[in-house]
Each structure stands twice: as C-alpha cells, then as structure tokens.
C-alpha positions in Angstrom: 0.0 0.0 0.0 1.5 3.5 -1.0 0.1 5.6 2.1 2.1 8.8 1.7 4.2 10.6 -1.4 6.2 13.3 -1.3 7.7 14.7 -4.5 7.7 17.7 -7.5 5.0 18.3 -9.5 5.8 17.4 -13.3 2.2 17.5 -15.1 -1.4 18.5 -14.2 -3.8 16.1 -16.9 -7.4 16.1 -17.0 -7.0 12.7 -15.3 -4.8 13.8 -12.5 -1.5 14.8 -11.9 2.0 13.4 -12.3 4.2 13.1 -9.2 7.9 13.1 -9.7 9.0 10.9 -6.9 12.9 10.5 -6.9 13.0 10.5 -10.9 9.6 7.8 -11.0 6.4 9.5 -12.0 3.0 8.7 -10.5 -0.3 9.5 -11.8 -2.2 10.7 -9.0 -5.9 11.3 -9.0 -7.0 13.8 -7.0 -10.2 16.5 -6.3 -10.5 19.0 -8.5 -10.8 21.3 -5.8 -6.9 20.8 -5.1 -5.9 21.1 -8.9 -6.3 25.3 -8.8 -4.0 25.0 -5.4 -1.0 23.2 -6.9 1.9 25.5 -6.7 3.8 26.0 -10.3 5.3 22.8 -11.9 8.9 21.6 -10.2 7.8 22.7 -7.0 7.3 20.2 -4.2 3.8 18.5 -3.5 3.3 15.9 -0.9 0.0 14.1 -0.6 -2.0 11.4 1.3 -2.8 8.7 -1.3 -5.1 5.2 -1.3 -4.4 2.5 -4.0 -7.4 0.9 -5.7 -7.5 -2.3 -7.5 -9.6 -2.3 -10.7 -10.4 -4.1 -13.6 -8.3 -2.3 -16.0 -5.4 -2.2 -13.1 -4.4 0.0 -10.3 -5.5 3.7 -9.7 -3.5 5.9 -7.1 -5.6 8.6 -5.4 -4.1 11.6 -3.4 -5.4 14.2 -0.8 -3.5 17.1 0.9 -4.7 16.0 4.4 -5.7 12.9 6.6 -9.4 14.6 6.6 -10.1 14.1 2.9 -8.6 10.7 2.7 -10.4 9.7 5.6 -13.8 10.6 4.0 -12.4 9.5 0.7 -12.7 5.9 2.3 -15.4 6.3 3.8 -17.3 6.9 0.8 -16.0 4.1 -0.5 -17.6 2.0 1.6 -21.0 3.0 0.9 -22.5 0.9 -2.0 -22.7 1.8 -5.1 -20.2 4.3 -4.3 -17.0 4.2 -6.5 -13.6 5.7 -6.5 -14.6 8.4 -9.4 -18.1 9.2 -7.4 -16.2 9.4 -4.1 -13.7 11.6 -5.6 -16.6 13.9 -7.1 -18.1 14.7 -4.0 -14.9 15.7 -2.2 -14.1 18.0 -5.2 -17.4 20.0 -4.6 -17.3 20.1 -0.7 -14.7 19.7 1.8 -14.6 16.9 4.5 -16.3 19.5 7.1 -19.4 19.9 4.8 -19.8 16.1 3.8 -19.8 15.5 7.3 -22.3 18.4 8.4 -24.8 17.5 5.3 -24.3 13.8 6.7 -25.0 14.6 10.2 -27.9 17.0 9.3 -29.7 14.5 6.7 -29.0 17.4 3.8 -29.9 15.0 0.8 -29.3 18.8 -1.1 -25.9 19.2 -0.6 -25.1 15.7 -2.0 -27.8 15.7 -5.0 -25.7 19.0 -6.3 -22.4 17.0 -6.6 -23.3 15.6 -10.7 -23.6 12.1 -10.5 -25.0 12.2 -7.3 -28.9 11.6 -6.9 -31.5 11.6 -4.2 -30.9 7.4 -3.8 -27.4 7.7 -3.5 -27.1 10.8 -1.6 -29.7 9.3 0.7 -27.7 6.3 1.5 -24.8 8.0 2.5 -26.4 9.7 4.7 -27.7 6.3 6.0 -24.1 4.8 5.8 -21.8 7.3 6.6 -24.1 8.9 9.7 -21.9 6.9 12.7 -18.8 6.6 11.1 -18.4 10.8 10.2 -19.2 12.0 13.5 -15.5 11.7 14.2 -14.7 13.7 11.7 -15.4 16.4 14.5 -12.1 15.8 16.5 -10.3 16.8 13.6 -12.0 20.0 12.3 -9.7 22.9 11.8 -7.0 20.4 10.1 -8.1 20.0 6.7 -8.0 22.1 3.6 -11.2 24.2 3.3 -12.6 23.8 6.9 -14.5 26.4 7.7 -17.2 27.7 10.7 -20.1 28.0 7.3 -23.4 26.7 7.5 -23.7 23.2 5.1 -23.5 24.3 1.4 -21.5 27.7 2.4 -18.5 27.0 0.0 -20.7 25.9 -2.2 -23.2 29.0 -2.3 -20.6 31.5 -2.5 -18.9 30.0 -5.1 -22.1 30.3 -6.9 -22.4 33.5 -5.9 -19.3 34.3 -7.7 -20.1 32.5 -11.0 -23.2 35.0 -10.8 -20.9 38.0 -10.9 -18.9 37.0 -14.0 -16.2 34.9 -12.7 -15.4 31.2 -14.2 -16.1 27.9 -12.0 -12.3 27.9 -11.6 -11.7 31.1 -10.4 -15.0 31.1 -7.9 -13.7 27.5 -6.4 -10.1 28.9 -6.1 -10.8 32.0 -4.3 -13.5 30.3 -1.8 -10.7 27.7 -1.1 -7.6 30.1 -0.8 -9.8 32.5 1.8 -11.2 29.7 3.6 -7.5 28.3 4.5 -6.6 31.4 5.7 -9.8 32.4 7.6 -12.4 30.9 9.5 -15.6 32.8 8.0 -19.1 32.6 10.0 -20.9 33.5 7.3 -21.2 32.7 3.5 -21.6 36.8 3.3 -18.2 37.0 4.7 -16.6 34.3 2.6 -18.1 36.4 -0.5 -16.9 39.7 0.6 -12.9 37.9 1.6 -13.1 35.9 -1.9 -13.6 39.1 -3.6 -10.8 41.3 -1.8 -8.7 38.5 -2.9 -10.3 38.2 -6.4 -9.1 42.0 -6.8 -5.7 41.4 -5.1 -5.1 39.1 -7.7 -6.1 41.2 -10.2 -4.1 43.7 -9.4 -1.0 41.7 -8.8 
C-alpha cells in the first residue's frame, strides 16, 4: 500500500496529476478542488494517497490531508459508491461539509455533486451517519474547513459565478480565503473571496 508521497510536480492532466518521486512519475488522482491550489510545476507537493484495485489495473488517489482521505474511504464503503463518485463529491465540498450535510440529513448538498442523486445521496447519509461523527475531532485540520453553514462554500462560489467569474476562479478564491480564515458566514466568505479576487487582479 503506497500511504504517503512526497515529490515535485511534473504535469497536471485532466486525469490527474504526475508526481515526480525520486525520478519515477506517479499518476495521481486527485479532487479538482486541489488542482487550482497546486503551486507552479517543479515545486514540491506531498500528498495522502489510497491505492485501488480495478479491472483495468491499479488507480492511485491523493489528498492534501488525513481529513479528505479519511472521507475518501469512507465513501467508498457506501455501496454503489465508487472511487470516481467518491472523488466527485470531495471535489465539490470539503470533509467539514460532507460531514455536516451527513450529520444533518441534507440530501441537497449531496444531489448537487453531478452524478449524485437523491438514492445515492440518501444512502450516504444512512451509511456514513456513525462513522463521520469523528470527523469532528479533527476539524480545523483539513483544507477548506470552515465555521459556514452546510453548502457555504458551495453557495458563495455560486455567488461568484453569478458576478462574471469562471467555475475555476470562484472555487479557487472560496478555497484560498477559507485556509486562511475561518468565515461565519457565507456573506463573509463572498466579501474575503472578492478582496482576494481583486488582489489578484491587481497583482
């Protein structure tokens, strides 16, 4: 089992990226939430990873904290949930909010991940409801954790898409703010995505 790598990035692909570990490249899968963090190419990246088995052979899978790959496997254990599903929802919402729309019975949250429907979503929820509670001992470590209602991230990244920026921009500016504040309120992750949206701008 590969548990842990720690190398340079050499390629982002729409399938993942490649890790140069020590001159041997890995293809890593990971959320597209991380992809617009990834510092520039040649700089170092280290990540959590879990190694699936498949029929058409093995696919490596990489998180930037214990958190995601935590809920990563959980998800996996619900049925019908695969690897590529699994990965899909932590690409929309962090650990933090799978856990809360878990917890909370918020088939919405789920059902807005594509892929995702009401049957599905509901038996996460079902699944998932013991197992996630102690994801609570850990909040404040993972990437993305924030003090928002369920769907906050999500809501003011839509609230950015409104005002003219792309999915990319909206999802990177939500997630860069939220690892450096703790906003209570999806009004003040708008207003922090914004200054940053114009810092960067203006950079």
């Amino acid at each position: 089992m590969i548990a842990f790598l720690k190398g340079h990035l050499l390629e982002v692909q729409e399938d993942g990226i490649i890790l140069d570990v020590n001159g041997v490249g890995y293809l890593v899968r990971v959320p597209l939430s991380m992809v617009s963090l990834l510092p520039p190419k040649g700089q170092p990246v280290q990540l959590y990873t879990h190694l699936v088995w498949r029929e058409d052979g093995p696919a490596l899978f990489g998180f930037s904290s214990r958190m995601e790959l935590e809920a990563f496997r959980s998800l996996l254990n619900v049925a019908g949930v695969g690897p590529r599903a699994a990965l899909a929802i932590l690409s929309a919402v962090s650990p933090v909010t799978l856990r809360r729309a878990v917890l909370e019975e918020n088939e919405n949250i789920l059902t807005a991940v594509p892929g995702i429907g009401k049957k599905t979503a509901r038996r996460i929820i079902l699944e998932l409801k013991d197992k996630l509670a102690g994801l609570e001992l850990e909040a404040g470590t993972g990437v993305g954790e924030t003090a928002l209602p369920p769907g906050g991230e999500e809501e003011a990244a839509a609230a950015l898409v409104s005002l003219g920026y792309s999915q990319v921009e909206a999802r990177r500016a939500v997630r860069q703010v939220s690892r450096q504040a703790a906003p209570g309120s999806v009004e003040d992750l708008l207003r922090l995505a914004l200054q940053w949206l114009g810092r960067q701008k203006n950079a």
